[in-house]
Structures are given as structure tokens and as C-alpha cells.
C-alpha positions in Angstrom: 35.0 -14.9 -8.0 34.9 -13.0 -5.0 32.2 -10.3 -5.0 30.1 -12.0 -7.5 26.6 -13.2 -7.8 24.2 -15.2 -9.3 21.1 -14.8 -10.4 18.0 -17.5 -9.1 16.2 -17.0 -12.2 18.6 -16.9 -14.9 21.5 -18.3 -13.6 23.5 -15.5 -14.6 26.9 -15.1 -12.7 28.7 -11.7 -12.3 28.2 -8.6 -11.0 25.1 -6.9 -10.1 23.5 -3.5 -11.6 22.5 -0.9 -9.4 18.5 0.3 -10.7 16.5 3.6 -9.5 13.2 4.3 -10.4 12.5 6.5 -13.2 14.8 7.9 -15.9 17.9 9.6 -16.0 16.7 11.9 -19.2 13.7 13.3 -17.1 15.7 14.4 -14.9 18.1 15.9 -16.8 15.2 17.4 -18.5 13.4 18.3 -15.4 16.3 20.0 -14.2 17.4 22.0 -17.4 13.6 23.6 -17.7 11.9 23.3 -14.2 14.3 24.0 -11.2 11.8 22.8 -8.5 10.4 19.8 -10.3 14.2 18.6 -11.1 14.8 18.9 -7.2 11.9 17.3 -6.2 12.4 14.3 -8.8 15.9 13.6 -8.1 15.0 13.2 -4.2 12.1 10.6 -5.0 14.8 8.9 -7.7 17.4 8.2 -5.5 15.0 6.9 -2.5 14.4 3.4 -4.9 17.4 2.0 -5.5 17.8 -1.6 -5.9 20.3 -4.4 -7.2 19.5 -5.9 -10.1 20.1 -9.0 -12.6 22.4 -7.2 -15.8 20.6 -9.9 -17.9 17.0 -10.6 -17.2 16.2 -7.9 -14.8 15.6 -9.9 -11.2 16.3 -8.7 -8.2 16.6 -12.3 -7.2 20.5 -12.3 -6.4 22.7 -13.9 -3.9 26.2 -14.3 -3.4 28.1 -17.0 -5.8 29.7 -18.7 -2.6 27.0 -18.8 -0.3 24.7 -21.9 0.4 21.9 -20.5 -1.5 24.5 -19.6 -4.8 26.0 -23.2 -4.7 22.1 -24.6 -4.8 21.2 -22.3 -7.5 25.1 -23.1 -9.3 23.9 -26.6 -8.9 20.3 -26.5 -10.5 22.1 -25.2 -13.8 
């Protein structure tokens, strides 16, 4: 279980996703038809990244074997 999380709001345990703002496919698409646009959106893409829940979406994670994890384990 090392490495693992759970989730406050779901009580989901596992790993973690990594998010970015925006989408993938408009950037791809960006990049195949505007060259400059595509550069510019891939720049502001990968300046939001955050951790996520794989099941409800929270970024309301902490580690399985902290303090915090053990009171959310507990709750369930």
C-alpha cells in the first residue's frame, strides 16, 4: 500500500490521476492546423496540472498512511 491514497470525499483508495486543463484533442488539433496557437496552448496546458480522484474527480487526496488517511479510512 505504499504510495497510495485516499480520497476525503469518496473514500476511494489507490492511486491518483494526474489532470491538465483543457483537452488533449485541441491540441492535437491546434497543432496539426495552427502552428502558433498549438504552441501557445500547449504552454498554458501544462501550467495547470493537478492530482486528482480516478473516481469522483476531487482533488481532496492524502496519503493512505498518514494521520489524516487513517481518519478518513476510519469514517468509512
Amino acid at each position: 500500500m505504499e504510495g497510495e491514497y485516499i480520497c476525503t470525499q469518496c473514500r476511494h483508495i489507490g492511486d491518483r490521476d494526474l489532470n491538465r486543463k483543457g483537452k488533449a484533442s485541441v491540441e492535437v488539433i491546434l497543432w496539426l492546423l495552427f502552428l502558433v496557437p498549438g504552441l501557445i496552448y500547449s504552454i498554458w496546458r501544462r501550467t495547470g496540472r493537478w492530482f486528482a480522484c480516478p473516481v469522483c474527480g476531487s482533488h481532496h487526496l492524502v496519503p493512505f498512511r498518514s494521520p489524516l488517511g487513517r481518519d478518513a479510512l476510519a469514517k468509512n
